[in-house]
Residue frames as qw, qx, qy, qz and C-alpha x, y, z in Angstrom:
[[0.604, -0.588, -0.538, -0.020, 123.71, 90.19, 96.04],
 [0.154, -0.695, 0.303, -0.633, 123.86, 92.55, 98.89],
 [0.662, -0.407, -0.623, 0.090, 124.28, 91.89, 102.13],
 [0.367, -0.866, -0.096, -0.326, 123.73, 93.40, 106.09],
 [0.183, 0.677, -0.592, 0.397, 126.28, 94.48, 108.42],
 [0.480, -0.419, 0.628, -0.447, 124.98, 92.50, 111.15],
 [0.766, 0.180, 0.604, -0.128, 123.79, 89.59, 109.24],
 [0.019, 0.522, -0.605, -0.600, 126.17, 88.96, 106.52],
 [0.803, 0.311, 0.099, -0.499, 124.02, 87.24, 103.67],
 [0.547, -0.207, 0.756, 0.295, 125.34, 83.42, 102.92],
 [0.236, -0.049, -0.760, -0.604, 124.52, 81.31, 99.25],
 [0.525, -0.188, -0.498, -0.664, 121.64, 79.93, 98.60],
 [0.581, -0.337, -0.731, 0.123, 121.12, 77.39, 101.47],
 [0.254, -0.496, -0.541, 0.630, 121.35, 79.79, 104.30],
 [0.040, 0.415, 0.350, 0.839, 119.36, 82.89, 102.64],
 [0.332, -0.522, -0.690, -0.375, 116.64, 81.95, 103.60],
 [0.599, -0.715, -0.274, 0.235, 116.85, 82.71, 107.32],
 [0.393, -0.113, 0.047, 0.911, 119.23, 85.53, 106.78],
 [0.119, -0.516, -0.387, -0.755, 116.49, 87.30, 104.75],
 [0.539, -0.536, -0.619, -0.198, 114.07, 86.74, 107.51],
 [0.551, -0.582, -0.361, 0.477, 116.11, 87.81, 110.27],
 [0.240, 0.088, 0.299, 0.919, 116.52, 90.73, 107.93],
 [0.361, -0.658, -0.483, -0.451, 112.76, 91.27, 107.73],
 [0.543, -0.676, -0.457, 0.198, 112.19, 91.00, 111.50],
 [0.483, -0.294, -0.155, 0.810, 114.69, 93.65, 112.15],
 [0.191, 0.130, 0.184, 0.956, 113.16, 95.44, 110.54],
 [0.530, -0.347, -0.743, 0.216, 110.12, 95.41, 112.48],
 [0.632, -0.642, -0.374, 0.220, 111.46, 96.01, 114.94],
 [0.367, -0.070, 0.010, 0.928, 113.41, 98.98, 113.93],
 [0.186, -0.407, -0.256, -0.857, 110.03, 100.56, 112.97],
 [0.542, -0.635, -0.514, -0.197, 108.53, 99.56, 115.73],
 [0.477, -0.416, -0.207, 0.746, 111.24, 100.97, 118.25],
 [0.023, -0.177, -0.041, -0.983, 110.88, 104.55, 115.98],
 [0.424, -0.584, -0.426, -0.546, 107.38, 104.50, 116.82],
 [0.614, -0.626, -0.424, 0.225, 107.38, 103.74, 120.39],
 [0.423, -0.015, -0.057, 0.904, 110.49, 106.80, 120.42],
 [0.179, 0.051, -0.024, -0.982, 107.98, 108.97, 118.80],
 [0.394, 0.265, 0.439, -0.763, 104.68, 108.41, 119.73],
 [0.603, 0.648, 0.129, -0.447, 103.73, 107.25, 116.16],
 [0.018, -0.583, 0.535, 0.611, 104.36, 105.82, 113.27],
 [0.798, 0.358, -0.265, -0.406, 103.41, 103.73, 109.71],
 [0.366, -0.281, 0.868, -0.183, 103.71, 100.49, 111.75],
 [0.783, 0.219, 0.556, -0.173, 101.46, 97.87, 109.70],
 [0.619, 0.669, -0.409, -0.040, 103.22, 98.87, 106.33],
 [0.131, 0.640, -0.756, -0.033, 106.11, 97.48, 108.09],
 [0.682, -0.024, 0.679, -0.271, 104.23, 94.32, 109.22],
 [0.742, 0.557, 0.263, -0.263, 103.15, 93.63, 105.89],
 [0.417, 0.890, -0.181, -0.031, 106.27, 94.73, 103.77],
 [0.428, -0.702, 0.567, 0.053, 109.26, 93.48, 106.03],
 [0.781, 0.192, 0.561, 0.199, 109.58, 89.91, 103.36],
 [0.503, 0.856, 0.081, 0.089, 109.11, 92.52, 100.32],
 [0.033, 0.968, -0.248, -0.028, 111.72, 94.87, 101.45],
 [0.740, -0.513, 0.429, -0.070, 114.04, 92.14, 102.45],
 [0.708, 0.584, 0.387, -0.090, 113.45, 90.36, 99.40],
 [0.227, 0.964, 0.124, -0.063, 114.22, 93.09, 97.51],
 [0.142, 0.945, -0.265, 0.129, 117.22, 94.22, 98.59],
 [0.665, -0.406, 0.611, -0.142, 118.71, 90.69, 98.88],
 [0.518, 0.097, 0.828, 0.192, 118.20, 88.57, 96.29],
 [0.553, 0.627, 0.549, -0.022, 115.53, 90.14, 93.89],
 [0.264, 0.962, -0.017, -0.061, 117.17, 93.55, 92.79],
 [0.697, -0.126, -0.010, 0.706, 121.06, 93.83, 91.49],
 [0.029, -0.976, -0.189, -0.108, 122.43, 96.36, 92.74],
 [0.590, 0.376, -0.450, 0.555, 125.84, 97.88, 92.77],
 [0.440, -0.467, -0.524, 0.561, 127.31, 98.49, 96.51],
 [0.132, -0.865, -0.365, 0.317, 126.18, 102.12, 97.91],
 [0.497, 0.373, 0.168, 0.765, 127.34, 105.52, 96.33],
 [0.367, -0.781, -0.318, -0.392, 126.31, 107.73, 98.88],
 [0.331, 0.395, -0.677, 0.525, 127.42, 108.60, 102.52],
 [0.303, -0.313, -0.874, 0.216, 126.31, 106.21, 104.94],
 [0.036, 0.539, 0.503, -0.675, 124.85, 109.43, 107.03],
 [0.354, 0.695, 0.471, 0.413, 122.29, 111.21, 104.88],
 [0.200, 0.024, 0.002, 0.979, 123.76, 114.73, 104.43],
 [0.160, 0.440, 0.405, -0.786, 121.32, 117.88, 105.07],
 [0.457, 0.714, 0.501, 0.175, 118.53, 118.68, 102.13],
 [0.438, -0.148, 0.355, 0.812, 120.61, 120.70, 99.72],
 [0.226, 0.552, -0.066, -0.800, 117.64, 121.99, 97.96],
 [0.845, 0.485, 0.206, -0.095, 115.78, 120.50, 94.35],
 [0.696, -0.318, 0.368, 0.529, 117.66, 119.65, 91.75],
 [0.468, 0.838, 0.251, -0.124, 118.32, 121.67, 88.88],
 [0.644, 0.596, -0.111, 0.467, 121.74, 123.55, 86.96],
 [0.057, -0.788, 0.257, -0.556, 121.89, 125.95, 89.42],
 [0.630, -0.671, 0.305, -0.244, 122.47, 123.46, 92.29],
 [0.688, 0.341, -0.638, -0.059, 125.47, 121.33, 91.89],
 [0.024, 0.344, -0.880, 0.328, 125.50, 120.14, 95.10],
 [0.837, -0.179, 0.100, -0.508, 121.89, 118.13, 95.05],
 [0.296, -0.237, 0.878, -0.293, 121.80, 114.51, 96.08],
 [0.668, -0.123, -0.570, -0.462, 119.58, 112.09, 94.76],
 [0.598, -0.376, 0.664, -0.243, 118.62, 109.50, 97.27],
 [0.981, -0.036, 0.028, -0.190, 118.38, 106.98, 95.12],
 [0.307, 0.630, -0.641, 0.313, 122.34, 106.97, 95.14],
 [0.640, -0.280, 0.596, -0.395, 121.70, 104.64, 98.31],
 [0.899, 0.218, 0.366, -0.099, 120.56, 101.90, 95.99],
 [0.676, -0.240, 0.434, 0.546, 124.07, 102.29, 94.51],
 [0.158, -0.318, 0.498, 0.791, 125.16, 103.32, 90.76],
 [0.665, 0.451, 0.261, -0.535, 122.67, 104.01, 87.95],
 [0.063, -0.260, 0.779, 0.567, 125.04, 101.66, 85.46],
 [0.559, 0.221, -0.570, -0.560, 123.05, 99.80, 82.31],
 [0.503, -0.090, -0.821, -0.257, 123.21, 96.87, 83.77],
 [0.130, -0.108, -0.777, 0.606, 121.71, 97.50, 87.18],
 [0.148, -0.712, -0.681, -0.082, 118.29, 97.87, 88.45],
 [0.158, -0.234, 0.333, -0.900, 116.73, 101.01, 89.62],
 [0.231, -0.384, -0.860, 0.242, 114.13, 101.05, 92.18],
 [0.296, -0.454, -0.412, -0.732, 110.61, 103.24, 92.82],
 [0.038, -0.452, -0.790, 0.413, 108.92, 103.22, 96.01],
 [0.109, -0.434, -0.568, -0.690, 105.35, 104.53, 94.65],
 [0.511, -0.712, -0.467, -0.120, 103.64, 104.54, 98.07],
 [0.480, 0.405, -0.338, 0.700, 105.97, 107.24, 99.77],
 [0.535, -0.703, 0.049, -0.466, 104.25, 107.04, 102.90],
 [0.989, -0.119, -0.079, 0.033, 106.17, 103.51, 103.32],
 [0.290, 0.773, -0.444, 0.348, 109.68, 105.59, 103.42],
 [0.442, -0.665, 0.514, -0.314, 110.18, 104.85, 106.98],
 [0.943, -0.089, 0.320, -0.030, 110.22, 101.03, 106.17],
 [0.761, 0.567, -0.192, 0.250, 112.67, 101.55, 103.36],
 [0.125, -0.863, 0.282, -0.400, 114.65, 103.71, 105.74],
 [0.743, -0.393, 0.477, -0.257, 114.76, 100.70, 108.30],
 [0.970, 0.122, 0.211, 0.005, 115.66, 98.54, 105.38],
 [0.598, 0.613, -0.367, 0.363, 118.52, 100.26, 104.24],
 [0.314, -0.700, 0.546, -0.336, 120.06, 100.43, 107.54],
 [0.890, -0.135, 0.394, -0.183, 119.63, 96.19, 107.93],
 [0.938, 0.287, 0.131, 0.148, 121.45, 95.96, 104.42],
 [0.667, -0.250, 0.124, 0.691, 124.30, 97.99, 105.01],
 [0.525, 0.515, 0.416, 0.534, 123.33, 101.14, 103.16],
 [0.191, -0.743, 0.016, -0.641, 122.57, 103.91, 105.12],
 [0.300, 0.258, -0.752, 0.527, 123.82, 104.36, 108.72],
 [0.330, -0.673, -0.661, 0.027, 121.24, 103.68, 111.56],
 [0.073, -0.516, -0.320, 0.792, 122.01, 107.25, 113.10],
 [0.020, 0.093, 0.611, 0.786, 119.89, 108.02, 109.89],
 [0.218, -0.480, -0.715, -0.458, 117.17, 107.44, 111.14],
 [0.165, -0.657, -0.630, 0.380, 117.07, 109.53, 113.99],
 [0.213, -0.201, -0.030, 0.956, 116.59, 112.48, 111.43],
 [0.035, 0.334, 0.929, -0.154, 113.77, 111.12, 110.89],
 [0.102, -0.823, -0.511, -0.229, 111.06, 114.00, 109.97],
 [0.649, -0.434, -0.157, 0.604, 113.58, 116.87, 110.79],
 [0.328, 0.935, 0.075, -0.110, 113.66, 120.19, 109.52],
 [0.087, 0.755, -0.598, -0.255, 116.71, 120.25, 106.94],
 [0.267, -0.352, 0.890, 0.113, 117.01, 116.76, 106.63],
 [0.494, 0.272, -0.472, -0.678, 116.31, 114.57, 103.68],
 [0.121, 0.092, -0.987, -0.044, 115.18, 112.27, 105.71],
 [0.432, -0.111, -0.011, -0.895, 111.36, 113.22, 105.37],
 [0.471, -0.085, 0.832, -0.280, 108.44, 111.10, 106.71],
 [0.733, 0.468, 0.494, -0.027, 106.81, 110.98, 103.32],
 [0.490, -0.329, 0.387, 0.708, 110.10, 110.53, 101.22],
 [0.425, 0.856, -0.008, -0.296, 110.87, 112.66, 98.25],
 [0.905, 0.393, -0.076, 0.142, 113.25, 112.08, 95.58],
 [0.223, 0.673, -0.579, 0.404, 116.12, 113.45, 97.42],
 [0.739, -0.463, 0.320, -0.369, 115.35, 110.54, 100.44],
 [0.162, -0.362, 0.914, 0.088, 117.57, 107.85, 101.20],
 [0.430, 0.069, 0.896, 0.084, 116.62, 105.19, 98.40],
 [0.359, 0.753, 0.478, -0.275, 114.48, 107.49, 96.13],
 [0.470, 0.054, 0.527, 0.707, 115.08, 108.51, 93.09],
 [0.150, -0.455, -0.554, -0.681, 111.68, 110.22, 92.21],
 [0.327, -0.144, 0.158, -0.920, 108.70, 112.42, 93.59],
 [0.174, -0.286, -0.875, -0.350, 105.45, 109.89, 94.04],
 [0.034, -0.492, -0.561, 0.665, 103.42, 112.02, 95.69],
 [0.547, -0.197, 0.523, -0.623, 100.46, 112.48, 96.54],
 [0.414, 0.069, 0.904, -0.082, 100.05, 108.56, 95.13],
 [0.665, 0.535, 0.518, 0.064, 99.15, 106.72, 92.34],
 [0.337, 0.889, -0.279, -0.134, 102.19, 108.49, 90.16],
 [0.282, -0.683, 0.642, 0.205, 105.10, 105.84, 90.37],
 [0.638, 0.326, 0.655, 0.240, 104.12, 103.28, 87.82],
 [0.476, 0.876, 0.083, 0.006, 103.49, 106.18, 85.44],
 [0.106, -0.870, 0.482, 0.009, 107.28, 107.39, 86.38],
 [0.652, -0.210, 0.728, 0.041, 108.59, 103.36, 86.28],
 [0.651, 0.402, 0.542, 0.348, 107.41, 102.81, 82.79],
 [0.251, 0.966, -0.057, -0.005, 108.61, 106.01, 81.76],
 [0.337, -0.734, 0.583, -0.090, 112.26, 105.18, 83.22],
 [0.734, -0.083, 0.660, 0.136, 111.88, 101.78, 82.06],
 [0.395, 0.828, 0.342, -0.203, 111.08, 103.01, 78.61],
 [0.155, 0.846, -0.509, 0.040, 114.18, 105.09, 78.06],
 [0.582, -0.240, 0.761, 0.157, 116.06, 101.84, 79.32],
 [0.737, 0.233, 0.635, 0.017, 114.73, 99.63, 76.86],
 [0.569, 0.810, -0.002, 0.140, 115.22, 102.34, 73.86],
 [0.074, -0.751, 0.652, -0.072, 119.18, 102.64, 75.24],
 [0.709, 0.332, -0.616, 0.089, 119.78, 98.83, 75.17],
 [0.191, -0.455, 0.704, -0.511, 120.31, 98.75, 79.25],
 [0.526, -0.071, -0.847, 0.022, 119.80, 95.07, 80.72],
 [0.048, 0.065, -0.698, 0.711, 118.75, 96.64, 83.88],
 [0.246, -0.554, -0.754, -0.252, 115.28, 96.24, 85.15],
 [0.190, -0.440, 0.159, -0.863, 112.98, 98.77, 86.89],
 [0.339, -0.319, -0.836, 0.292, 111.70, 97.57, 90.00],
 [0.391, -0.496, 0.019, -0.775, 108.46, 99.16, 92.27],
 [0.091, -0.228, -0.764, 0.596, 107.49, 98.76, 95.54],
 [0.194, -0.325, -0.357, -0.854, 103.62, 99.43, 95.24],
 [0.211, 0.095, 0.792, -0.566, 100.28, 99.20, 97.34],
 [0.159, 0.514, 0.759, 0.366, 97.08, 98.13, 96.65],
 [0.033, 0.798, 0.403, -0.447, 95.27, 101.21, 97.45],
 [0.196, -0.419, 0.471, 0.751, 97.08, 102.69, 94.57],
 [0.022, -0.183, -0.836, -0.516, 94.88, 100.66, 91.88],
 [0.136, 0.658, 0.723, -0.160, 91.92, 103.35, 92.66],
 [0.017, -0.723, 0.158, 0.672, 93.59, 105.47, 90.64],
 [0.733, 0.621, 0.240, -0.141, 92.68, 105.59, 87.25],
 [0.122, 0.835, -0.516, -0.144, 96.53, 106.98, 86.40],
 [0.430, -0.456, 0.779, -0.010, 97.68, 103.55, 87.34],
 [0.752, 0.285, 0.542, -0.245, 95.51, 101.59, 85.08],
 [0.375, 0.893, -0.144, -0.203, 96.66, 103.97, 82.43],
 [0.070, -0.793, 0.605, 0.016, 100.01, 103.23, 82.85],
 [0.511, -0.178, 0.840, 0.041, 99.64, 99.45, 83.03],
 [0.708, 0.594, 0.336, -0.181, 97.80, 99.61, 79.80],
 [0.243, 0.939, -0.242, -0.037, 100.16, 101.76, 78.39],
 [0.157, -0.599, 0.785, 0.024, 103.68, 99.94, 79.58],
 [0.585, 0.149, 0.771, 0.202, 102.25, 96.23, 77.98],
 [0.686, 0.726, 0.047, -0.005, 101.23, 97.92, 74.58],
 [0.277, 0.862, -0.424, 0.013, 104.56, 99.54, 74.47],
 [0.944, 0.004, -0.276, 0.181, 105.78, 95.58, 75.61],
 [0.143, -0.792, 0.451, -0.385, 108.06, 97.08, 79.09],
 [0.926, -0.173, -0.334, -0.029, 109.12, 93.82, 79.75],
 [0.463, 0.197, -0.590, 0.631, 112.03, 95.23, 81.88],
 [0.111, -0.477, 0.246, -0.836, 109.43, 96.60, 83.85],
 [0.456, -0.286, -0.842, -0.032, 108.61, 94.90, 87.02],
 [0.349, -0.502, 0.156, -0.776, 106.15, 95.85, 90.35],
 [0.383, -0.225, -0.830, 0.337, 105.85, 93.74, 93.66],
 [0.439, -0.547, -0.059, -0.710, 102.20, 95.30, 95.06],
 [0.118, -0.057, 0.711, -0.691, 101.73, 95.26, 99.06],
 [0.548, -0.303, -0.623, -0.469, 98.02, 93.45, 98.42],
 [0.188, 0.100, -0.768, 0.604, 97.11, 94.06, 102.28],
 [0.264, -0.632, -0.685, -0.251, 93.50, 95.41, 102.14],
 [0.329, -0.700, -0.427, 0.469, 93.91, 98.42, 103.79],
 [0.224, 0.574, 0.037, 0.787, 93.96, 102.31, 102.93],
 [0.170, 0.023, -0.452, 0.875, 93.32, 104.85, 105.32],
 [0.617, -0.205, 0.129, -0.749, 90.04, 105.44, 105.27],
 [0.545, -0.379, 0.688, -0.292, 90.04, 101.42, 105.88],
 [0.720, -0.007, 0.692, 0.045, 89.37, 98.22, 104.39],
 [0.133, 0.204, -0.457, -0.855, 90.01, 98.67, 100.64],
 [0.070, 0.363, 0.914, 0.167, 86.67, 95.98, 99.80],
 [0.062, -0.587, -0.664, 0.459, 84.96, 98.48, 101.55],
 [0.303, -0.501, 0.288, 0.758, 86.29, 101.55, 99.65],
 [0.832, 0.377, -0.302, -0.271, 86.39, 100.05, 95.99],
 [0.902, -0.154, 0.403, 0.026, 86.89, 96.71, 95.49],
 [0.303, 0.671, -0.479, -0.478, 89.57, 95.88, 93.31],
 [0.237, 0.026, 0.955, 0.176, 89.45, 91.44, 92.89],
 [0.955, -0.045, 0.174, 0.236, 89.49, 89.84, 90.61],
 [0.117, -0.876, 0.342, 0.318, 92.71, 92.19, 90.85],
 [0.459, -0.394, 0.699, 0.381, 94.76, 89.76, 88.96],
 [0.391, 0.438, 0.744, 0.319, 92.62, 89.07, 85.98],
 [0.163, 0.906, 0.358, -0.153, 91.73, 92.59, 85.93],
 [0.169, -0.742, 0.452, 0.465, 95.78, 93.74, 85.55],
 [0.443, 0.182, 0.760, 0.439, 96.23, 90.22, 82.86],
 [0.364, 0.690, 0.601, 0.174, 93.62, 92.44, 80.88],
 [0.178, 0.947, -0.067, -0.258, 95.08, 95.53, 80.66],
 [0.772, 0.537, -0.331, 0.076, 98.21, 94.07, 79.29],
 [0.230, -0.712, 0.626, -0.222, 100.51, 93.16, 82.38],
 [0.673, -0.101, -0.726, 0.103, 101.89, 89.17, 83.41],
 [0.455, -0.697, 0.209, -0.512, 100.59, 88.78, 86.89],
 [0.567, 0.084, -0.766, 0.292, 102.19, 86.61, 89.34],
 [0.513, -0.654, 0.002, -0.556, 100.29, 86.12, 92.37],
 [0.712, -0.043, -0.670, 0.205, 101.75, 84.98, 95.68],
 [0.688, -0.541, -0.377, 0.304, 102.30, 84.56, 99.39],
 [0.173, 0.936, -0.038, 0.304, 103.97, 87.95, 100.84],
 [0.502, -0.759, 0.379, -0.170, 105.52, 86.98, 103.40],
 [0.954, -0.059, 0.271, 0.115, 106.73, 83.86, 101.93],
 [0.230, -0.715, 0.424, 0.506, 110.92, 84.74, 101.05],
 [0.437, -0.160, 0.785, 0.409, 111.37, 81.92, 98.61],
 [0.432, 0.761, 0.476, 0.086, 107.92, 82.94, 96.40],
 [0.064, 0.927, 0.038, -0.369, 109.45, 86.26, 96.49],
 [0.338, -0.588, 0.620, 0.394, 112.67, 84.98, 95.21],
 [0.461, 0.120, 0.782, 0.403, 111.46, 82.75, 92.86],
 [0.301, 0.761, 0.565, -0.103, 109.10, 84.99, 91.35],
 [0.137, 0.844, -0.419, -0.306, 111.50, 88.15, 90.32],
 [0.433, -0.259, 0.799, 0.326, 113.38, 84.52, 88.69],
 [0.603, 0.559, 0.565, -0.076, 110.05, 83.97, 86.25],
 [0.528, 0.293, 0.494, 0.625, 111.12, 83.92, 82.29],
 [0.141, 0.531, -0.114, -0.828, 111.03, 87.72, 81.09],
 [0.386, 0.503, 0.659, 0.404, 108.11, 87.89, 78.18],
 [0.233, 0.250, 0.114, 0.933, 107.41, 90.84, 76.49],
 [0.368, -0.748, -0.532, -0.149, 104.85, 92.01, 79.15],
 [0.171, -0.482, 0.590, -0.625, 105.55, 94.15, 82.36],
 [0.442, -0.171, -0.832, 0.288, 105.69, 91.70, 85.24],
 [0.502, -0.528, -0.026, -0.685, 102.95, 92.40, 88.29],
 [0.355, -0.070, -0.890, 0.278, 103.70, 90.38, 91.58],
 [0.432, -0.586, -0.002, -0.685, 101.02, 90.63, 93.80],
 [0.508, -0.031, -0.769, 0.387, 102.03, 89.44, 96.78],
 [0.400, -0.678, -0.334, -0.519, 99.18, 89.10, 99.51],
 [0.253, 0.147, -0.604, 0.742, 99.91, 90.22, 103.28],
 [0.472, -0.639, -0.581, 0.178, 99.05, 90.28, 106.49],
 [0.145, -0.825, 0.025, -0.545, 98.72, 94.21, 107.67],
 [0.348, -0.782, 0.398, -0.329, 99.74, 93.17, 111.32],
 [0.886, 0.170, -0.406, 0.145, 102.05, 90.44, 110.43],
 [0.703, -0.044, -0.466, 0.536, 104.54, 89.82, 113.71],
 [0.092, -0.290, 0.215, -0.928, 102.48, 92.45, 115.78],
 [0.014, -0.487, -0.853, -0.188, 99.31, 91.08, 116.95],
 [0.001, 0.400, 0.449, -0.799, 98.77, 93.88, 119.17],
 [0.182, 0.262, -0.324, -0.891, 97.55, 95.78, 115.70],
 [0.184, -0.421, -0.797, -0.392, 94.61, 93.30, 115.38],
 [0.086, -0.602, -0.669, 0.427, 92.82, 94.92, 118.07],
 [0.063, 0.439, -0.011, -0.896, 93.34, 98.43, 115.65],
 [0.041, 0.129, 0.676, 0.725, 91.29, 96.91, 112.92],
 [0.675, 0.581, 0.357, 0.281, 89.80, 98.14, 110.57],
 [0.190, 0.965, -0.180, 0.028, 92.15, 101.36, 111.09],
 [0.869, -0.238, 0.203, 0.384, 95.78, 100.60, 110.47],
 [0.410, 0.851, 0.087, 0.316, 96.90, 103.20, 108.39],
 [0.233, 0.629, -0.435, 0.601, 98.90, 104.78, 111.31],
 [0.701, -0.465, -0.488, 0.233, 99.49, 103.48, 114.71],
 [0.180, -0.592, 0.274, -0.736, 99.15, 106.66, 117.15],
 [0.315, -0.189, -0.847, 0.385, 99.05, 105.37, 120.78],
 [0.378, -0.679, -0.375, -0.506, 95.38, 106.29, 122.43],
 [0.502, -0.772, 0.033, -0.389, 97.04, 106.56, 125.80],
 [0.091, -0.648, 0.744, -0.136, 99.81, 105.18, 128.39],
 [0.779, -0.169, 0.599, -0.075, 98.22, 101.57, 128.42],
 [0.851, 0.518, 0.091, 0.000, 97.97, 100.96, 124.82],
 [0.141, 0.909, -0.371, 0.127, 101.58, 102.24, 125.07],
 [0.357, -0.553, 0.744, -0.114, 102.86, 100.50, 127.59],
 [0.903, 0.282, 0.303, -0.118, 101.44, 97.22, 125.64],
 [0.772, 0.593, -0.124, 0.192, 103.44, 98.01, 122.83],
 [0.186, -0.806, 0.508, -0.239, 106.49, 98.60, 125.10],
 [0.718, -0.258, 0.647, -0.002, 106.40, 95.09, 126.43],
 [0.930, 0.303, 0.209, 0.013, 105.91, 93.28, 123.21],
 [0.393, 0.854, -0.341, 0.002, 108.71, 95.51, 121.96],
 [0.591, -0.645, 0.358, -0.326, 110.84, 93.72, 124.78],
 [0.780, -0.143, 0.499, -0.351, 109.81, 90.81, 124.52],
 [0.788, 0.562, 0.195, 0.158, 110.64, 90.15, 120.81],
 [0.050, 0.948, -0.302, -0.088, 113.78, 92.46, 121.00],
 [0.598, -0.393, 0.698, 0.022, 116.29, 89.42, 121.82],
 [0.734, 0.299, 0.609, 0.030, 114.58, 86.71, 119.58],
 [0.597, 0.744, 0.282, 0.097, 114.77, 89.45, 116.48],
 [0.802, 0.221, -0.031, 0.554, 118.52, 90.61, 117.15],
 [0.257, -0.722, -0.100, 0.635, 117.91, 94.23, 118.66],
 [0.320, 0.913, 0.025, 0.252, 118.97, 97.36, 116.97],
 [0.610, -0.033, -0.233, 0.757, 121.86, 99.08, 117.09]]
């Protein structure tokens, strides 16, 4: 178990509300970069802040960071000729046998990881003000050299294919670790993804697991609207996956659910959310929620107060 500089993580009885004030900070760390810059992929973090939390708390073992707290400049790809690349996923610690690795497939959602390593102690918060910087690997749609990445998923609908590949090679090496994704639903209108879940239960990837962001939203808006994808769960049980549907936001489903008996399936949490969970302001942006640009100095200054207002209650930032 990991745990945050500012909110060391107790046992089991006091998780719960550790996680949580773990979530909210984060938030409200993406919600303070946005209001800095004018912009940013605020309703992923509404939606995600339980996941990420989750995640990097209780569901994933991981070994402590291997990395340096500040993310160094972008060194360049990786290859023979460069021994000094970086992985990011070196954030999410060592790549031993028995540890997890981790995927974020939607790699528009970086900035929320970003915010989440900083909450668990992994990366330093001046990290994030390099934020979309020329030289710096801290890009706004991460890449595999971004803090917590490990892999390319761009341009979407490519990190399941890359997860059960990765899990794969585990499982033929004997490693105990599990692959873990971070996915969205807007992902499952990609025909690659189906593939891949077809493909990772024939070939029985039971170390492989995915926790999908099931919010109902893509950028061009509502996904129903889009393509539908329910009965999403009965449609993933048929290609060959266990599904485990639950509450997103809800810490202890999240926990208990990365606990559920390993069969020889890949695991599928879908875990449904609320797009402008601890924001309302962002109902007034539906159906667009994809990105939260400010239309002008009131809609601004709204999100200024609430920021405020909730700053205290959710522990500030450093």
């Amino acid at each position: 178990m990991n745990s945050s500089p500012h909110h060391p993580i107790p046992p089991e009885e006091g998780w719960l509300a550790s996680a949580q004030t773990i979530a909210d900070r984060i938030r409200l760390r993406v919600l303070e970069h946005t209001l800095r810059h004018r912009g940013g992929y605020m309703s992923q973090a509404c939606s995600t802040a339980e996941m990420f939390a989750a995640l990097y708390t209780r569901m994933m073992t991981l070994s402590p960071p291997d990395s340096p707290m500040v993310p160094p400049p972008f060194t360049g790809v990786a290859g023979a000729r460069n021994p000094g690349y970086q992985s990011g996923g070196y954030y999410n610690g060592r790549q031993g046998p028995q540890y997890d690795r981790f995927v974020l497939s939607p790699a528009q959602y970086a900035l929320v990881l970003y915010a989440t390593l900083v909450e668990v102690g992994r990366m330093d918060s001046t990290g994030m003000a390099q934020f979309n910087q020329d030289g710096s690997t801290v890009e706004m749609i991460g890449a595999e050299h971004s803090p917590g990445m490990e892999v390319m998923t761009g341009s979407l609908g490519q990190g399941l294919s890359q997860g059960a590949g990765i899990a794969m090679a585990r499982k033929r090496r004997g490693e105990s670790g599990k692959v873990w994704l971070m996915m969205s639903d807007g992902e499952f209108q990609s025909g690659q993804n189906w593939e891949a879940v077809q493909a990772a239960g024939f070939h029985d990837l039971d170390n492989l697991w995915a926790i999908v962001d099931v919010n109902g939203q893509q950028c061009d808006g509502p996904i129903a609207t889009v393509m539908a994808l329910e009965p999403f769960a009965q449609r993933l049980t048929a290609f060959g996956a266990r599904v485990i549907s639950i509450d997103g936001h809800d810490l202890k489903a999240l926990a208990t659910a990365a606990t559920a008996p390993t069969e020889s399936q890949p695991t599928i949490i879908l875990a449904y959310t609320d797009p402008c969970r601890g924001l309302p302001l962002l109902e007034k942006r539906k159906p667009k929620l994809h990105y939260l640009r400010f239309t002008g100095p009131e809609e601004f200054a709204a999100y200024e107060t609430f920021y405020h207002s909730v700053r205290g209650a959710w522990g500030g930032t450093d």
